[in-house]
C-alpha positions as a LaTeX table, in Angstrom:
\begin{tabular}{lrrr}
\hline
Residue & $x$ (\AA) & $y$ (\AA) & $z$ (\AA) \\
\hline
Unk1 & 0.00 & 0.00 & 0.00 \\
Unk2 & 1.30 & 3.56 & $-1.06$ \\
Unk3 & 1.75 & 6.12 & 1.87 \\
Unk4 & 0.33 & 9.21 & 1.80 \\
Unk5 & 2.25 & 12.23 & 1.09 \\
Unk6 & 1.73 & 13.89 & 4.44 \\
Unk7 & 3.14 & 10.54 & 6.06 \\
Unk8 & 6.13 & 10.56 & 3.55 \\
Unk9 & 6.88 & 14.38 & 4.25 \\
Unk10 & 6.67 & 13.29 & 7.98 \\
Unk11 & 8.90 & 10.61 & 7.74 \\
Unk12 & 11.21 & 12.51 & 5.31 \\
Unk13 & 11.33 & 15.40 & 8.50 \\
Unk14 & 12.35 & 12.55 & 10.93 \\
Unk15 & 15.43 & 11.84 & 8.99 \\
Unk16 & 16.91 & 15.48 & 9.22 \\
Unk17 & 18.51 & 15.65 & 12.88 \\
Unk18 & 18.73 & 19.22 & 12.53 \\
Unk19 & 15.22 & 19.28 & 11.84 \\
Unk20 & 14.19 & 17.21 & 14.63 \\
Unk21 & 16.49 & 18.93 & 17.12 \\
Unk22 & 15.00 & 22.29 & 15.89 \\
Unk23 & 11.83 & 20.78 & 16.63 \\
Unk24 & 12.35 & 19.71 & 19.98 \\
Unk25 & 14.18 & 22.89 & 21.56 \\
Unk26 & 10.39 & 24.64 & 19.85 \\
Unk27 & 8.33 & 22.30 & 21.62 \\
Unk28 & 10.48 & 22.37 & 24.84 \\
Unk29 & 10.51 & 26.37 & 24.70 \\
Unk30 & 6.77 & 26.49 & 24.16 \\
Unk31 & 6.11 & 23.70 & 26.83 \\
Unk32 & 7.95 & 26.13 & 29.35 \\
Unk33 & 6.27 & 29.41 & 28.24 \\
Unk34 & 2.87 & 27.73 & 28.37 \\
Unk35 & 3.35 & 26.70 & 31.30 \\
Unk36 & 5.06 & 29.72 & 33.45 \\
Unk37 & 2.88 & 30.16 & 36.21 \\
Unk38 & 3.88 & 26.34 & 37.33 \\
Unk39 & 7.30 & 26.48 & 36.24 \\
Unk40 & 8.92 & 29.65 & 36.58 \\
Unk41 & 10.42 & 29.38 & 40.61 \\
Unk42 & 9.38 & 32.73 & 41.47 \\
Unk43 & 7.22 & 35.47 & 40.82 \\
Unk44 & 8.98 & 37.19 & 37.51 \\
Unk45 & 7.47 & 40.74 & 38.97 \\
Unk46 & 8.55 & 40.31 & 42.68 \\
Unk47 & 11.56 & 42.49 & 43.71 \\
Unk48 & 13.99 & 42.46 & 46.59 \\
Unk49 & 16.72 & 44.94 & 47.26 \\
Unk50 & 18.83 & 42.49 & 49.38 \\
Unk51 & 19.42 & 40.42 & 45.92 \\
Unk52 & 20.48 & 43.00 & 43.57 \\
Unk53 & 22.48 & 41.88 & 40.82 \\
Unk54 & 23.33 & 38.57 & 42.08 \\
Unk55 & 25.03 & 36.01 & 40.36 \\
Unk56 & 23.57 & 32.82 & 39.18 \\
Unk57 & 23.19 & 30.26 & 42.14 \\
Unk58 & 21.35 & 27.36 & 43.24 \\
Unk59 & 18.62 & 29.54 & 44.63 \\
Unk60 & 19.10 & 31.66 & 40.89 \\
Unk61 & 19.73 & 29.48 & 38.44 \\
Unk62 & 20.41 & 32.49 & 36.08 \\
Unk63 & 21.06 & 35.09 & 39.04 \\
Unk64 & 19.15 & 38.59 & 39.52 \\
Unk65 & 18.72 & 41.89 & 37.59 \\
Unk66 & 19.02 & 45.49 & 38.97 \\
Unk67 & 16.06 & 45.24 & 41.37 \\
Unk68 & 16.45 & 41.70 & 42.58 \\
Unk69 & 14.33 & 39.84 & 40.20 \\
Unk70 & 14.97 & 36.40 & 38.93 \\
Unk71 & 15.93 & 36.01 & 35.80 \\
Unk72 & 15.17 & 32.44 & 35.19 \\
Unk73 & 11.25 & 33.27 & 36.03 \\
Unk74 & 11.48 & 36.57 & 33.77 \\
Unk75 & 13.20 & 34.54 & 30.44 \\
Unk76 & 10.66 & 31.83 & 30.79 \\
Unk77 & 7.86 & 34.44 & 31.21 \\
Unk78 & 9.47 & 36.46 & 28.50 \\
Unk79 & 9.19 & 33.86 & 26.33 \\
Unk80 & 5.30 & 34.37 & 26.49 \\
Unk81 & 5.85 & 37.84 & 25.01 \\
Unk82 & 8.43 & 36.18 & 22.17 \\
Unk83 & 6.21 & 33.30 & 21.24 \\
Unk84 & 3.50 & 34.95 & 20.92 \\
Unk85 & 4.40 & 38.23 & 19.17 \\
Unk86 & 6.13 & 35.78 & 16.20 \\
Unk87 & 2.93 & 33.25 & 15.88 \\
Unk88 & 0.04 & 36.33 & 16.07 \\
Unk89 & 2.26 & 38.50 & 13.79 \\
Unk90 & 3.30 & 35.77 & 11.19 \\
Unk91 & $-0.82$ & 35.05 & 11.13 \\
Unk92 & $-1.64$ & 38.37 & 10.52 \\
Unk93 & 0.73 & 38.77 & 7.61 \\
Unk94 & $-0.72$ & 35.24 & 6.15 \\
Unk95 & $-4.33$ & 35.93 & 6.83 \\
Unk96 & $-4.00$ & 39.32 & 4.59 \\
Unk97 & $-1.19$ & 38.36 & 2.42 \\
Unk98 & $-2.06$ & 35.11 & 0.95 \\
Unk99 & $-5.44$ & 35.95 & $-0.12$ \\
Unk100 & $-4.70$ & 39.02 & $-1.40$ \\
Unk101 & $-1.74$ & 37.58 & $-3.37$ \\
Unk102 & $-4.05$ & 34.74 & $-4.27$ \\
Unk103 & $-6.54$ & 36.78 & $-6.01$ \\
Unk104 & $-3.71$ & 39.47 & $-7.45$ \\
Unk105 & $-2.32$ & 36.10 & $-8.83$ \\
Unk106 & $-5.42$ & 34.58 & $-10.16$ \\
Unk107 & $-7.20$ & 37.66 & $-11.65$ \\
Unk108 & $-4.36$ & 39.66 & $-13.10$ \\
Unk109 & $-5.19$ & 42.81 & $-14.53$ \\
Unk110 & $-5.89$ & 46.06 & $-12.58$ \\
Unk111 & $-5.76$ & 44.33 & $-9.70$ \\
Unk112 & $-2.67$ & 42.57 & $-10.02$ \\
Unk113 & $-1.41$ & 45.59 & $-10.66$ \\
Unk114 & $-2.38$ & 47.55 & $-7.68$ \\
Unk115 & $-1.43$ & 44.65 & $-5.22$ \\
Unk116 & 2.05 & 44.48 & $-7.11$ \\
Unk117 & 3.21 & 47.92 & $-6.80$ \\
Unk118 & 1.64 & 48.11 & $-3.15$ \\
Unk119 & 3.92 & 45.03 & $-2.24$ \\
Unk120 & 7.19 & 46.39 & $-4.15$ \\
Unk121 & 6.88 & 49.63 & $-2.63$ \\
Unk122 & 6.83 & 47.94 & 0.90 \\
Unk123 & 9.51 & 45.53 & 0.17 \\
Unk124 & 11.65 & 48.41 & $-0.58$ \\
Unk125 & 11.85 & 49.24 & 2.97 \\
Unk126 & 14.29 & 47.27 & 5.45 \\
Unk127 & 11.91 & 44.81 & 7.53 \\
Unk128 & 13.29 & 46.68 & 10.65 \\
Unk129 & 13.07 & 49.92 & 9.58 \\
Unk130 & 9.28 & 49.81 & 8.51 \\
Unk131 & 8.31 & 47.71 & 11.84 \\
Unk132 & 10.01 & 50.51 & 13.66 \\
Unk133 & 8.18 & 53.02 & 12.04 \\
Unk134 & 4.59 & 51.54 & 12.46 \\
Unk135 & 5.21 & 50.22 & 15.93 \\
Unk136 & 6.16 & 53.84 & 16.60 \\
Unk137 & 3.27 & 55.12 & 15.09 \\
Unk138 & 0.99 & 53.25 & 16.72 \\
Unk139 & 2.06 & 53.43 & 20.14 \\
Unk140 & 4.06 & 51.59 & 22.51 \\
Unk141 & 2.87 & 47.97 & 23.20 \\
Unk142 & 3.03 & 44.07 & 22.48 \\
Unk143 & $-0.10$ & 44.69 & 20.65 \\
Unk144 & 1.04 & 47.29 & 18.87 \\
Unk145 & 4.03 & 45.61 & 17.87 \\
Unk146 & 2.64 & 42.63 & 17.13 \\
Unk147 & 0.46 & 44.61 & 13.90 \\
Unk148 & 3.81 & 46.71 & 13.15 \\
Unk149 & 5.67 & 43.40 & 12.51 \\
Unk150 & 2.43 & 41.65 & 10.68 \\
Unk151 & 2.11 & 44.43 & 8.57 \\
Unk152 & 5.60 & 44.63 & 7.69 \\
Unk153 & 5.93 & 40.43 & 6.96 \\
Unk154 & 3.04 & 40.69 & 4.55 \\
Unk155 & 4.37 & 41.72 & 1.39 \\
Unk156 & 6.62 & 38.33 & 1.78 \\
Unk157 & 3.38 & 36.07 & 2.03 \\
Unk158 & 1.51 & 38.45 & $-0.95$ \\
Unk159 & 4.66 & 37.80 & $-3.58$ \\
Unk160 & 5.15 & 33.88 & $-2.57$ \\
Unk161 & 1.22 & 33.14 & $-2.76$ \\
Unk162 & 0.92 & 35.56 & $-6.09$ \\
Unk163 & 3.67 & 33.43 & $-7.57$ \\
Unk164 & 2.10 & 30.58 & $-6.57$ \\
Unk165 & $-1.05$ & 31.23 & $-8.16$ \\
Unk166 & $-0.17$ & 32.26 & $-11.40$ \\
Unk167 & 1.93 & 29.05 & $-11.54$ \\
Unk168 & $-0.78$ & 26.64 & $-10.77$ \\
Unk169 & $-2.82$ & 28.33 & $-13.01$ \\
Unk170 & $-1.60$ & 27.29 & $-15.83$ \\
Unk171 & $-2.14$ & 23.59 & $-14.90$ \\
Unk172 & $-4.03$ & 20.90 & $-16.33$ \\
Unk173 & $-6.44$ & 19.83 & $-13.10$ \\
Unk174 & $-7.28$ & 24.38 & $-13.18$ \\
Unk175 & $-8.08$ & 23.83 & $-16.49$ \\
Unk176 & $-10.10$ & 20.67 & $-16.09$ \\
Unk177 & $-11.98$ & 22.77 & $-13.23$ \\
Unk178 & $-12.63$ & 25.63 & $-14.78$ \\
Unk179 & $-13.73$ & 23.64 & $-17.60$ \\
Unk180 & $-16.54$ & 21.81 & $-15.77$ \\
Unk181 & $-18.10$ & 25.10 & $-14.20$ \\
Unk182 & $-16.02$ & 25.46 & $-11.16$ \\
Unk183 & $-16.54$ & 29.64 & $-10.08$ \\
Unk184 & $-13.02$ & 31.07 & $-9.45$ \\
Unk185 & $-13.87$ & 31.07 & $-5.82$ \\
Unk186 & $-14.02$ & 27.63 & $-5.33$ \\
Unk187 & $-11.38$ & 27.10 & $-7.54$ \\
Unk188 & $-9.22$ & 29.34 & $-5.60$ \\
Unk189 & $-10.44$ & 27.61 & $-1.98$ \\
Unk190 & $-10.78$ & 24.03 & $-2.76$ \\
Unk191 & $-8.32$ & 23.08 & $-5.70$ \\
Unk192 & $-5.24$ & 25.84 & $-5.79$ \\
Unk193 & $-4.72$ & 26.31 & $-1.77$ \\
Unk194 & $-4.04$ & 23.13 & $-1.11$ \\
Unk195 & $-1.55$ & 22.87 & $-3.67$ \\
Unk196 & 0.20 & 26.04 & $-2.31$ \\
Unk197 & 0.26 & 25.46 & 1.09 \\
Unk198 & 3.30 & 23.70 & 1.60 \\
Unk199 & 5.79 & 26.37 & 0.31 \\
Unk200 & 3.41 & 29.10 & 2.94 \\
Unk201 & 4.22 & 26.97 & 5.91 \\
Unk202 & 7.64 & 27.09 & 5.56 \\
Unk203 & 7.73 & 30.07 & 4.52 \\
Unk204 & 5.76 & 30.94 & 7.78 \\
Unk205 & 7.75 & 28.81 & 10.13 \\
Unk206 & 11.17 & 30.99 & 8.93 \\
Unk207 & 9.11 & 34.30 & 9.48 \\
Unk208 & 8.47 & 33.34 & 12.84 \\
Unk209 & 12.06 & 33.70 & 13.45 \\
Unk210 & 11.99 & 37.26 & 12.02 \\
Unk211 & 8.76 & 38.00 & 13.85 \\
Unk212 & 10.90 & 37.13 & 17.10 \\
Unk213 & 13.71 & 39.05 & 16.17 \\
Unk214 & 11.72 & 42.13 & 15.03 \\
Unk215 & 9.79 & 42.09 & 18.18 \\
Unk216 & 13.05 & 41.67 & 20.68 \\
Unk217 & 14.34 & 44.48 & 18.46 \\
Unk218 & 11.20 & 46.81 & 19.62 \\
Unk219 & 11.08 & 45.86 & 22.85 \\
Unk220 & 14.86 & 46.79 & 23.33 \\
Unk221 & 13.87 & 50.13 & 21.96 \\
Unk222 & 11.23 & 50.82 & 23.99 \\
Unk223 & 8.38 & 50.00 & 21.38 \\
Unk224 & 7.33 & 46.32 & 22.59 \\
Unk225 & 6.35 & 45.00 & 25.74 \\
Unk226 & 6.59 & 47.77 & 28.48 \\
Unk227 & 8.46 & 47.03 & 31.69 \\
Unk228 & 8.41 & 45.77 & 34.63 \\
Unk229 & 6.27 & 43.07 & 31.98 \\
Unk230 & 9.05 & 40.62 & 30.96 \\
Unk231 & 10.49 & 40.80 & 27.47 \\
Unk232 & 13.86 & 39.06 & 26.34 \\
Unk233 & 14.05 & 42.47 & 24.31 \\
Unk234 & 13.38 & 44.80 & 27.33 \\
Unk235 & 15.48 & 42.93 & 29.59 \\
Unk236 & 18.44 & 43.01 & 27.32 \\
Unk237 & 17.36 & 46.75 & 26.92 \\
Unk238 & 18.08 & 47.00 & 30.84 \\
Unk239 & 21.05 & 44.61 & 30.79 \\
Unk240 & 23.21 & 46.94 & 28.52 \\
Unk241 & 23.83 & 49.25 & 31.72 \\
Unk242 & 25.16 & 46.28 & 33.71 \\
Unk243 & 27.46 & 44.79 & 31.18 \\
Unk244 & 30.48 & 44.87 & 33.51 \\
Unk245 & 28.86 & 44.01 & 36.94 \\
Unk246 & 26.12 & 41.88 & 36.23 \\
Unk247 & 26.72 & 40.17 & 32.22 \\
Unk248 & 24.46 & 37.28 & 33.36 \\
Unk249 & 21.79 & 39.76 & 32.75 \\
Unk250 & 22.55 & 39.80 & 29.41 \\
Unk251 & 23.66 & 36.21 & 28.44 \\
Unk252 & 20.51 & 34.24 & 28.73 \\
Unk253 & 18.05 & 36.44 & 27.19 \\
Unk254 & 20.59 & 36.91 & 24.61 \\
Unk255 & 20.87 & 33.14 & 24.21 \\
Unk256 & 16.97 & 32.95 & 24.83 \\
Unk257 & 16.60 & 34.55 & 21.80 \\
Unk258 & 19.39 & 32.80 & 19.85 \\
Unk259 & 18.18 & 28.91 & 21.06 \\
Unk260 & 14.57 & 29.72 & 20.05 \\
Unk261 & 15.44 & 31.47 & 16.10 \\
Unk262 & 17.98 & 28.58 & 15.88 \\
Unk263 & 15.40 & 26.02 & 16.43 \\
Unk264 & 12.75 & 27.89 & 14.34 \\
Unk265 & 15.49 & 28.22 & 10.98 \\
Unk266 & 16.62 & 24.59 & 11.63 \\
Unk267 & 12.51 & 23.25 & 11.58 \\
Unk268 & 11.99 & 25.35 & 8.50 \\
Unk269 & 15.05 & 24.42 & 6.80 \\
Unk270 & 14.03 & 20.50 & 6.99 \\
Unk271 & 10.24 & 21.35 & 6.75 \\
Unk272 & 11.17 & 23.12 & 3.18 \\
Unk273 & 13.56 & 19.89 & 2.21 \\
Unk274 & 10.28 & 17.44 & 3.54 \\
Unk275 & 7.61 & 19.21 & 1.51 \\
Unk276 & 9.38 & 19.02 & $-1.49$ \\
Unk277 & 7.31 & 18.14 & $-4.14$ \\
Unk278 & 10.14 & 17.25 & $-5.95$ \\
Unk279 & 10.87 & 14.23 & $-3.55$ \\
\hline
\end{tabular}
């Protein structure tokens, strides 16, 4: 009996190691966010001035910051803020980019057109730059942010799906539904988007990455999640001022940040390779 592709793709995914690792440090990362309020030792908020700046012990596993907090509680609580800044952003910019580029693929024309120069002119602009500019716009906040960075990742999702589109289009089984009736609609929703999901998953599992950089990058400038809330961004943000006495306040958010886009390129690198249709 032939296996399905999603069983081949799954067992293709399996045989990566830096895929499977990637996927692991995700699910161990989310497991520990998800579940703060049981894990994290202490309150991430709570202060005490007789542990200022202390280094990492068996009572701190990753030591204090400036006002006594612990910093294991705030990066696993920070990773709350992370998380879910890249998955709500990254949906935003597929929710209005694929079906946009869907339809500027499909129809052509004016419309094409419009959606075409719309997308060039934003992809002219440095992904930073233009989250910076909207986040700042719109006021400081994880919310805030999170619509900055969706707004900025969209273009990427409206060009892929576009190109998507206008490739399947061309194929014998859109023909052979168009031919029987088939509105463009349900052409669109039932026969094209499955075909194109694949290259939009990975291409939304790598932007997730982004999204977490872009939104450590506001937060260290004051645009993201507001203090005392914990951020890796904001507490790397306060870190910078304690470089020499306390570094520990800037290592494992740092490396907070670094494990979880590390694990995020390394899933979407052997997702891409697994999805292949080429395989």
């Amino acid at each position: 009996m032939r296996a399905s592709p999603a069983r081949l793709a799954w067992q293709a995914l399996l045989k990566r190691p830096t895929a499977v690792f990637g996927g692991v440090v995700l699910l161990v990362i989310a497991a520990l966010a998800l579940l703060a309020p049981w894990v994290a030792p202490f309150d991430p908020l709570a202060t005490s001035w007789s542990l200022v700046r202390k280094a990492p012990s068996a009572a701190h596993w990753f030591g204090t910051d400036e006002v006594g907090r612990d910093l294991l509680s705030r990066v696993i609580w920070g990773g709350r803020a992370s998380l879910a800044a890249g998955v709500i952003a990254v949906s935003i910019a597929v929710g209005v980019g694929v079906p946009l580029g869907m339809l500027a693929g499909y129809l052509g024309g004016w419309f094409d057109a419009i959606i075409g120069r719309l997308t060039d002119a934003m992809l002219a602009i440095p992904f930073l730059i233009l989250a910076i500019a909207l986040a700042a716009f719109l006021g400081p906040s994880l919310g805030n942010a999170m619509i900055a960075i969706g707004i900025t990742a969209t273009p990427i999702f409206v060009r892929l799906s576009r190109g998507q589109v206008m490739a399947a289009r061309a194929e014998d089984w859109v023909e052979a539904a168009r031919s029987v009736g088939n509105p463009p609609a349900r052409i669109l929703v039932r026969h094209i988007l499955p075909n194109i999901l694949p290259p939009v998953m990975v291409q939304a599992t790598l932007a997730i990455a982004s999204a977490i950089i872009a939104e450590a990058s506001l937060s260290f400038l004051g645009l993201g999640q507001q203090p005392p809330a914990p951020s890796w961004g904001s507490m790397l943000n306060t870190a910078q001022r304690f470089l020499t006495q306390a570094p520990w306040m800037a290592v494992f958010p740092g490396l907070a940040i670094f494990m979880t886009v590390l694990a995020f390129n390394l899933f979407g690198d052997g997702l891409r390779d697994a999805l292949d249709p080429r395989r």
